[in-house]
N, C-alpha and C positions, 0 to 999 in steps of 0.2 A: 601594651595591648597586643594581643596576638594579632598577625599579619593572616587578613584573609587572603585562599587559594584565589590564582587569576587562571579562567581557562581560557583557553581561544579556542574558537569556532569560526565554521563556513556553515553560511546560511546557503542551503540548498531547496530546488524548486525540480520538483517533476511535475508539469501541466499545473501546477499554482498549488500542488499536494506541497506543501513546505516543511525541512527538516534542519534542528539544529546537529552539525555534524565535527565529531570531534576522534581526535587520533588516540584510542585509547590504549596503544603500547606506547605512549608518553605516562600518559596520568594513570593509568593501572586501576583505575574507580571497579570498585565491586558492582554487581548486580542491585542491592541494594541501596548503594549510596546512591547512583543512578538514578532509581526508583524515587528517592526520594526527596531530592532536589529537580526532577522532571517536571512536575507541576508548576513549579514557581517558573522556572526561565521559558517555558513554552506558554505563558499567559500571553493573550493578544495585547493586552494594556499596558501590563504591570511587568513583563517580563521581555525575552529575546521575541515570542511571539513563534508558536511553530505547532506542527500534528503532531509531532513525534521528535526523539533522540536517536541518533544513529550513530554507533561505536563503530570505530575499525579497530578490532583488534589480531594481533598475530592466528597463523596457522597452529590450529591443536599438535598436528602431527608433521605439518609440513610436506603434505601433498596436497593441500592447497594454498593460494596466492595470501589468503586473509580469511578472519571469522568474521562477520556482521553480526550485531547485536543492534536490536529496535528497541524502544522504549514507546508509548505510546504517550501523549499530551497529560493522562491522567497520573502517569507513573506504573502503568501495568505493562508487562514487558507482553511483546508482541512476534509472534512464532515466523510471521513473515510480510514484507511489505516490498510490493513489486515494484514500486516508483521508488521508493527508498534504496531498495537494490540495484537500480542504476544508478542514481544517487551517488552511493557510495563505491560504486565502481569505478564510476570517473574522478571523483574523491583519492580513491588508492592511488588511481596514476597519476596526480597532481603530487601523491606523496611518495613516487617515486618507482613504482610500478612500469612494469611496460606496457603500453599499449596492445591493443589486438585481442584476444579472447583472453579471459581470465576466470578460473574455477574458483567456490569460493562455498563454504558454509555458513548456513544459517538454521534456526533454529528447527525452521521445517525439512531441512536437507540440505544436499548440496544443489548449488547453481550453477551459473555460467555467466558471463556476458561478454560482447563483442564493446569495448569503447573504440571510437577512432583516436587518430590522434588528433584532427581537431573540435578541440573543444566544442564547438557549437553542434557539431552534428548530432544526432539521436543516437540514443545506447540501445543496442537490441540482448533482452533480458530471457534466457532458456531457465525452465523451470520445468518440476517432475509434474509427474500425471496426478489430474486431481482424482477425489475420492469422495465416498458417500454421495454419490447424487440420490439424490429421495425427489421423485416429482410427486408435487401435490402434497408436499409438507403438509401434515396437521397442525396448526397452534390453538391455543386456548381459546384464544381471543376469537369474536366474528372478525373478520376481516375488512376494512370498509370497501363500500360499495366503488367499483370501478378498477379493482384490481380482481384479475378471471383465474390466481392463482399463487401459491407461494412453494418456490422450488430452492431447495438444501441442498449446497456444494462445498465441499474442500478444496483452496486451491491457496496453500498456504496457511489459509484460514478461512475460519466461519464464515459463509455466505448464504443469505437465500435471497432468491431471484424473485421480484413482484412485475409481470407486464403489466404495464398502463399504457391506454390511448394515446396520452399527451403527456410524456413524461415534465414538460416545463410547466404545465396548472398543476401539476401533483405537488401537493403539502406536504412536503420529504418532510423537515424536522419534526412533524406532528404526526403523522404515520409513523418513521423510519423508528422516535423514539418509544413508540407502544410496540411498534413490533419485535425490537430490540431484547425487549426485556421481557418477553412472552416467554412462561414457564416451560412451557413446551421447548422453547432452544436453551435450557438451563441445565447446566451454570454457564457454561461459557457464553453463552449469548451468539448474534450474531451480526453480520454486518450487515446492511440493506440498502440491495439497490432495484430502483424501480426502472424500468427500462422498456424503451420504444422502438421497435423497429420500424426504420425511416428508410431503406433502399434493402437489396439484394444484398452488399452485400457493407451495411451499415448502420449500427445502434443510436440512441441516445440515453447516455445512463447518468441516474443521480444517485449519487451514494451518502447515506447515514452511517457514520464510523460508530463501533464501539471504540472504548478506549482514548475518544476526542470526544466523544458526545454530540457530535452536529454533522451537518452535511459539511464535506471536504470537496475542494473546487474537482477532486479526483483522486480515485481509488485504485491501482495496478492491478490487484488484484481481484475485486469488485468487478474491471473490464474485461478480464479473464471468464472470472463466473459468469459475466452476462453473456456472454458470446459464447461462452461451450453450452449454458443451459438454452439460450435460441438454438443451437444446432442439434441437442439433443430431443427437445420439444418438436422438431422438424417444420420452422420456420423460414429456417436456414441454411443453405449446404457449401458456403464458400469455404475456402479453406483460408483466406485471407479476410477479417474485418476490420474497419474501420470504426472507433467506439469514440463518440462524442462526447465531452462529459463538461462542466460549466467551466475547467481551466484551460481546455484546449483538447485536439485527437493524439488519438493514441491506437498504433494497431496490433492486433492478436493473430497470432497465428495459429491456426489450431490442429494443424496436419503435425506428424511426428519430426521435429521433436516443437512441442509445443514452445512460440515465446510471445513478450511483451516490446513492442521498442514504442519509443517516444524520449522528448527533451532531458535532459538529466543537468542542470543550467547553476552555474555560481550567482548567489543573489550577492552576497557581500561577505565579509570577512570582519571577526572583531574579540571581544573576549567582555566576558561575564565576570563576577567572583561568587564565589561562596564562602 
C-alpha cells in the first residue's frame, strides 16, 4: 500500500483568527494541491480545524525575505490576510530568519513587518494603500433595518463597511451571509464587517469572512477597513485606533505608512497526512 504524505504544521493565532501554517520550500505543494486538500484539514470537527492555510514559501527574486501564499478554509486562495501576515512573519523567524523588520510578498503586494525577538510580543504589520473606497455602496438587496449604510473598500481585499448601533445584538452570520453574496459585489464577493464606534479614538467590529463562511473571532484586514472607512465617513480623526473584535484588540494605524499590529501566538505544533 502506498505510504501516505505526512505534513507538519504550527497551528497559529492572530486574536483567535486561527491558521494552519506550513513551510512550503520543504513540501513544494502547487496552488492547486493546496486548494484542495484546504477544506478537509481546516474542518473544525473532522480536521486540523483553522480559517485558513498559510505557505512560506522562497523569494521569487530575492529581494524579498519570503513569498506568502493564503488559502482560505474553503479552498479558494486569498490575495491577502493581515493577521495571517503576521502570523507568518514570526513563522519565518522561527524558521530561521532574522528578527526586526522583514519585506515580504504577497498576493496583493509587497509588505513589511516589524517581529521582535521575543516571541510573545505583537508583530506590527505595514501594508500599501487601500483602494476603491465607494461610500454608500448600492447592493441589490434592502438592507435590514438598523444599519444607516454600506461602504466598499480594498485593503488587500473585499471589504464593505455596515455601522450599527450595537455591534454585539447584530445577527452577523444572518446579515454578513445575504450581504456576502449580494449580486451587486459579484463575483468576488465581499467581506462584512459591521462596526460600532465606542470612544474617539476606538471600534467594535464583527467580521463575516468569505472564504470561511462565518463570523471569525477577527479579521486584519476587516480592522483596517473599519477604521479607514470611520475616518473617512468623518467620525473619526485619530491617527491611532484601537479595533475590538470578539478574539481580542488590535490596532491600526492610519497615518502614512499605514499598519496593523496585534498577537501573532504559537498555538501547537503537529502534522497531518494526506
Amino acid at each position: 500500500m502506498k505510504r501516505r504524505l505526512v505534513v507538519e504544521f504550527t497551528k497559529m493565532s492572530g486574536n483567535g483568527n486561527d491558521f494552519i501554517v506550513i513551510d512550503n520550500r520543504f513540501y513544494h505543494f502547487t496552488a492547486d494541491e493546496i486548494a484542495a486538500w484546504a477544506p478537509r484539514v481546516c474542518q473544525r470537527h473532522h480536521g486540523v480545524g483553522a480559517d485558513g492555510i498559510l505557505a512560506l514559501e522562497a523569494s521569487a527574486n530575492g529581494s524579498t525575505a519570503f513569498k506568502m501564499l493564503y488559502y482560505n478554509a474553503d479552498g479558494t486562495e486569498g490575495t491577502m490576510c493581515a493577521n495571517g501576515a503576521r502570523c507568518l512573519a514570526r513563522y519565518a523567524v522561527g524558521c530561521g530568519l532574522s528578527p526586526g523588520r522583514l519585506r515580504f510578498d504577497t498576493a496583493s503586494g509587497p509588505c513589511a513587518a516589524i517581529v521582535p525577538e521575543d516571541p510573545t510580543a505583537d508583530v506590527r504589520l505595514f501594508v500599501g494603500q487601500p483602494r476603491h473606497w465607494i461610500p454608500q455602496h448600492r447592493v441589490a438587496q434592502a438592507l435590514p433595518e438598523g444599519i444607516s449604510g454600506l461602504h466598499y473598500l480594498w485593503t488587500g481585499t473585499e471589504h464593505v463597511v455596515c455601522l450599527v448601533d450595537d455591534v454585539e445584538k447584530t445577527p452577523v452570520p444572518r446579515w454578513g451571509r445575504a450581504i456576502r453574496r449580494d449580486e451587486a459585489l459579484a463575483p468576488a464577493g465581499a467581506n462584512v464587517n459591521f462596526v460600532s464606534v465606542t470612544g474617539a479614538a476606538r471600534l467594535a467590529v464583527r467580521t463575516y469572512e468569505k472564504g470561511v463562511e462565518a463570523e471569525t473571532l477577527a479579521c486584519g484586514t476587516g480592522a483596517l477597513a473599519s477604521a479607514l472607512a470611520v475616518r473617512y465617513l468623518g467620525y473619526q480623526q485619530a491617527d491611532e485606533v484601537i479595533i475590538r473584535m470578539p478574539g481580542g484588540e488590535l490596532k491600526a494605524g492610519l497615518a502614512e505608512p499605514l499598519f496593523l499590529e496585534g498577537p501573532a501566538a504559537t498555538i501547537f505544533r503537529g502534522s497531518f497526512e494526506l
